[in-house]
BALODO-973266 format. One line per 10 residues: their letters; for each residue x, y, z of C-alpha. Coordinates in pm, 1 decimal. Layout:
A	X,Y,Z | ...
REM end
This chain:
XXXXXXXXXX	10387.6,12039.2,5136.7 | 10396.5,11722.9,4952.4 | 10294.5,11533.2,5208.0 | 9980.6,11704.6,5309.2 | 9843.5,11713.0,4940.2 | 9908.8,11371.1,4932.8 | 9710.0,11350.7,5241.7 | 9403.6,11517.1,5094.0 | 9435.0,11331.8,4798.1 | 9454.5,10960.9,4961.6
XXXXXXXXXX	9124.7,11098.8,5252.9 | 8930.3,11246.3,4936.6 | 8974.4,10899.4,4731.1 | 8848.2,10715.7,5104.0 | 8564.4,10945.1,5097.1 | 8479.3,10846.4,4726.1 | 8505.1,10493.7,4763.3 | 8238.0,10500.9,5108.4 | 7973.4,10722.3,4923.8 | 7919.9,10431.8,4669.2
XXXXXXXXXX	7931.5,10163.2,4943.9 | 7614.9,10288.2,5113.7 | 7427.1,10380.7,4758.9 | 7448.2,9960.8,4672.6 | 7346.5,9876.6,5039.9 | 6993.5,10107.6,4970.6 | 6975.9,9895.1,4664.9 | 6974.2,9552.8,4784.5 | 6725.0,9665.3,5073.7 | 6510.3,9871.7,4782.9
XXXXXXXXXX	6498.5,9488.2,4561.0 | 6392.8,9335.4,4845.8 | 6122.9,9541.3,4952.6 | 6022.2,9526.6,4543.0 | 6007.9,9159.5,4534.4 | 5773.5,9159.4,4887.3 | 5585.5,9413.6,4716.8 | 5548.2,9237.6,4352.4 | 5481.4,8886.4,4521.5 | 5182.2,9044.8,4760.5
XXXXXXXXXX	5046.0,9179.7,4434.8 | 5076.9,8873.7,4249.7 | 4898.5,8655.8,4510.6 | 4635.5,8889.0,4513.5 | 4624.2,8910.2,4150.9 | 4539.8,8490.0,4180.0 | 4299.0,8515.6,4474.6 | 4094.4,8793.9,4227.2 | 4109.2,8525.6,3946.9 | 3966.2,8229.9,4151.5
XXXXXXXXXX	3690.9,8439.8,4332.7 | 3588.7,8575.3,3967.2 | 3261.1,8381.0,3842.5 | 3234.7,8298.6,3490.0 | 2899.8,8271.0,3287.0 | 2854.2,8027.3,3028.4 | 2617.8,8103.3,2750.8 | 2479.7,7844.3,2529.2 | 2316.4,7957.3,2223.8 | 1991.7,7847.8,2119.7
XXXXXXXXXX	2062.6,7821.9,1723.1 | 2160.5,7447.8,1712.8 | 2121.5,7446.4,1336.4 | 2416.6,7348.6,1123.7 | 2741.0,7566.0,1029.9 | 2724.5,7642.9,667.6 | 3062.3,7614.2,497.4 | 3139.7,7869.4,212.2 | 3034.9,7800.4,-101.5 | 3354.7,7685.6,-257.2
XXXXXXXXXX	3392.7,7419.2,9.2 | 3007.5,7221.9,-100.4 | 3078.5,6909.3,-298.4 | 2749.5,6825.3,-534.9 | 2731.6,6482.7,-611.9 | 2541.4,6335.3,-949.1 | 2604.2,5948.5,-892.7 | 2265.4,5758.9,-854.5 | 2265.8,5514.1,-585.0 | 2043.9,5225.9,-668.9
XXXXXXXXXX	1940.7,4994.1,-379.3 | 1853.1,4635.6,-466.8 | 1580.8,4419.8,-260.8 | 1643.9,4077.0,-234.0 | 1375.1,3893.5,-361.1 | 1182.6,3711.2,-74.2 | 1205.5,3356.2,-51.1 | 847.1,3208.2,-81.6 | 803.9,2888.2,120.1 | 529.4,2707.9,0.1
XXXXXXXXXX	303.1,2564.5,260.5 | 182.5,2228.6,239.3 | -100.6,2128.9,376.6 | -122.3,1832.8,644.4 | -264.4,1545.5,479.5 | -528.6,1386.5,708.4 | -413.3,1067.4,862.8 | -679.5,785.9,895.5 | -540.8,500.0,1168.5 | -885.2,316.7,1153.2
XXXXXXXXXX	-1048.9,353.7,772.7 | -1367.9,233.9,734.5 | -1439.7,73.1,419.5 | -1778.8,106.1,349.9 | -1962.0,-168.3,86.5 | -2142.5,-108.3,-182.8 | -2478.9,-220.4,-9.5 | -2447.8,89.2,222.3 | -2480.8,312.1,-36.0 | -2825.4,469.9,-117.5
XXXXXXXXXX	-2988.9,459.0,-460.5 | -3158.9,764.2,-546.2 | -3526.4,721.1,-670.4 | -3589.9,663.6,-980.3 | -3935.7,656.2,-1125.2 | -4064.4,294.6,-1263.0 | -4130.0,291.1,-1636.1 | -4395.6,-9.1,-1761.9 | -4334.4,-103.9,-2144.5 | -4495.8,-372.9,-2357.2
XXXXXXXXXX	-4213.9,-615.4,-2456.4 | -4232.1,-605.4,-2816.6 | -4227.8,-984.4,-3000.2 | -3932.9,-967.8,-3203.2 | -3904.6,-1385.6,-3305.5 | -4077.9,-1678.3,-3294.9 | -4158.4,-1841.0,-2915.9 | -3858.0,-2055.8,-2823.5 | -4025.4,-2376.5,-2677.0 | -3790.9,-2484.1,-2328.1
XXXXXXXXXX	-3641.0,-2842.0,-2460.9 | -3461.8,-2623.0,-2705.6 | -3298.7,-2419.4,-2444.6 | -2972.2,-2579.6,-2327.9 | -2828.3,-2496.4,-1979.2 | -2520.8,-2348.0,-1909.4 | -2278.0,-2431.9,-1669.9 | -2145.9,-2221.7,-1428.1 | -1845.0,-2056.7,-1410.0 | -1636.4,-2270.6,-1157.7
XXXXXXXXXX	-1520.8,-1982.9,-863.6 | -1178.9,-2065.1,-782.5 | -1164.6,-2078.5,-414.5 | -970.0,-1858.0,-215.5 | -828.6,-1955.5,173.8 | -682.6,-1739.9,404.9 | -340.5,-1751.4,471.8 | -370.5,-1876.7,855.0 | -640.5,-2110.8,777.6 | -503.1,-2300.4,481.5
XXXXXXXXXX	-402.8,-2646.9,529.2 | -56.8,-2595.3,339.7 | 58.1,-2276.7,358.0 | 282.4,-2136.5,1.6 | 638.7,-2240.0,34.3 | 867.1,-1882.8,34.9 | 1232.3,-1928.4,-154.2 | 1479.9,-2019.6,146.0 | 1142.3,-2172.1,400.1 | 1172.0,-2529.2,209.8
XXXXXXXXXX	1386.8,-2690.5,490.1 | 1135.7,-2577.6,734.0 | 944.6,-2839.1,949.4 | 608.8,-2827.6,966.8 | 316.8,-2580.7,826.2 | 345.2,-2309.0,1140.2 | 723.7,-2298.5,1063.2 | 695.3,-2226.8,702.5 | 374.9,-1960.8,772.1 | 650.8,-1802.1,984.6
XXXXXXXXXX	873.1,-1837.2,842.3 | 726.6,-1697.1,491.1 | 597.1,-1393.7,718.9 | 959.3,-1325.8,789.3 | 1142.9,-1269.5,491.3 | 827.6,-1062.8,347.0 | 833.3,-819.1,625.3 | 1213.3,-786.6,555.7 | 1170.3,-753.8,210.1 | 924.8,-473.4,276.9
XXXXXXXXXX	1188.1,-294.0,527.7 | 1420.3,-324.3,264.1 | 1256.7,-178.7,-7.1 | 1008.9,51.5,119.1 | 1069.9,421.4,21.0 | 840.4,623.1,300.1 | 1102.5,888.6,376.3 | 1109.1,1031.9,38.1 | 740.7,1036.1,6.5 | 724.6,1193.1,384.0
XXXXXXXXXX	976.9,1431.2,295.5 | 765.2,1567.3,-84.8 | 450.3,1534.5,123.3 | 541.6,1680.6,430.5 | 460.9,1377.7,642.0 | 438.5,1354.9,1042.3 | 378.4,1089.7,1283.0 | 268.6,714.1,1247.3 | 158.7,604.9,877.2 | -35.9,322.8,753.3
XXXXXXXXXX	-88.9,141.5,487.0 | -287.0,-160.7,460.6 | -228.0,-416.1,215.2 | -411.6,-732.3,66.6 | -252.3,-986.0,-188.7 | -320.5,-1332.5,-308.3 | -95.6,-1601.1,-422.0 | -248.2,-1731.9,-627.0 | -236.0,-2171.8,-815.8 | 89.2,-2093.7,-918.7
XXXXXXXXXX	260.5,-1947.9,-672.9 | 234.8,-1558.7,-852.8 | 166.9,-1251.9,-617.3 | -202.3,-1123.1,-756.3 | -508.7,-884.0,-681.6 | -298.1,-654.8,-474.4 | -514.8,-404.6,-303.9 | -399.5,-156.7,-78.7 | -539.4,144.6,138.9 | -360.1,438.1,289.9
XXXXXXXXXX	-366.3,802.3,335.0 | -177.4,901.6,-5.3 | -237.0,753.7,-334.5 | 167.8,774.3,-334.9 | 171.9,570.1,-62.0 | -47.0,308.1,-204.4 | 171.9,272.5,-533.2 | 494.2,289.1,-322.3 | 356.0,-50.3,-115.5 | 210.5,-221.7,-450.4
XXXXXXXXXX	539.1,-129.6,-587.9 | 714.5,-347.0,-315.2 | 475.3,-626.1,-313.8 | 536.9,-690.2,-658.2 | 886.2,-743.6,-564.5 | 814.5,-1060.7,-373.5 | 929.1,-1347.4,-582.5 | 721.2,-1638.7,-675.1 | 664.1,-1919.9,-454.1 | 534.8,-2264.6,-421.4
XXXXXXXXXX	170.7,-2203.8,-394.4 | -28.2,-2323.3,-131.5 | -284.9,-2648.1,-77.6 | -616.2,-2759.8,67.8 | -699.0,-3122.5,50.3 | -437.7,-3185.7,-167.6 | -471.8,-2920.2,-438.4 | -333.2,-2583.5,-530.7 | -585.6,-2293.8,-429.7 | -514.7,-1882.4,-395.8
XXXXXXXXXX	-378.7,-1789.2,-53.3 | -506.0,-1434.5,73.0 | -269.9,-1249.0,261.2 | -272.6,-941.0,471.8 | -0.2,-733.8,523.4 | -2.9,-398.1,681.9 | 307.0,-195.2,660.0 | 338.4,145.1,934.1 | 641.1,370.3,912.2 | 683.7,652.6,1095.1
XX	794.4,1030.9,921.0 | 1007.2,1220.0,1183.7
REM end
């Protein structure tokens, strides 16, 4: 008797044990038919989502976004703006440059007309009978040779060793033209005057019985350039004057001086 309840009990424990066997077998197939099932949904899901069109709206109000009022800021500072004051550049005006001047004498000029007025000289004196007039003499004119046609031209400081009257004339020609190299300020007067191009200035001096520079004269197209070159030929140092037949007589010389303002 104990052996066949034993029996029952050891074929009813085998039946137990197989019922839950085939319940986990229908739950493995039922997760795997829910994971097909979930995965078709989701790709569906994604092909819906990529085939959907979206509209985009733009609103016409482009106007500013107002913040609220306890985000405005008022500000009260005055901002001054300065101009800079324009530089003025004064123009100068082109001073007209003469390369040929024509002096014109005083017999070119024309007198206006003037009526003629006819008076009675009045007798103030006795007649004066002529052998009580007494002639005077002349003034004597001292004469005056140009520089390449006097017979000894004036002797320059540093031409005395020179041989012959051509070498001291060149030689006296030399150092002034130097001299007036040296000491000849034209860029400062082209740069205040706004000088361009070739200037000159012509210039006419005599040495004179004793050997002193005199009369200078001088021509240009600035009056500041006309006391700049008398200023310079007063520089030249007195000389040995020159001689015709012997005797000491005024040497005219002509010296024109041209610079050029860049």
């Amino acid at each position: 008797m104990s052996n066949s309840k034993n029996t029952h009990d050891s074929v009813r424990q085998n039946g137990l044990v197989k019922k839950p066997q085939k319940h986990d077998a229908n739950l493995q197939k039922n997760s795997t038919l829910y994971f097909q099932v979930g995965l078709i949904v989701c790709l569906l899901a994604a092909f819906g989502l990529l085939e959907m069109r979206f509209q985009t709206i733009i609103p016409d109000d482009y106007g500013p976004t107002l913040l609220p009022d306890e985000d405005l800021y008022v500000f009260n500072d005055v901002v001054k703006i300065y101009e800079e004051k324009a530089e003025i550049i004064e123009k100068r005006t082109k001073p007209t440059n003469f390369n040929n001047p024509i002096i014109k004498e005083d017999d070119d000029i024309l007198a206006e007309e003037t009526p003629e007025i006819f008076t009675e000289p009045e007798i103030t004196s006795d007649p004066i009978s002529p052998d009580e007039v007494m002639p005077t003499a002349p003034e004597p004119v001292e004469a005056v040779v140009d520089f390449i046609r006097v017979e000894e031209v004036p002797i320059y400081p540093g031409c005395e060793k020179e041989d012959g009257n051509e070498a001291k004339r060149k030689c006296m020609s030399d150092k002034i033209t130097k001299l007036v190299k040296r000491k000849f300020n034209g860029g400062r007067i082209a740069t205040q005057f706004g000088l361009q191009g070739k200037q000159r200035i012509s210039v006419q001096f005599q040495v004179d019985k004793t050997g002193r520079v005199t009369d200078i004269k001088t021509r240009g197209p600035l009056p500041a350039l006309e006391q700049e070159a008398e200023r310079v030929v007063n520089i030249i140092p007195k000389m040995e004057p020159g001689k015709q037949r012997s005797k000491p007589v005024g040497v005219r010389y002509t010296l024109p001086i041209i610079f050029i303002a860049e």
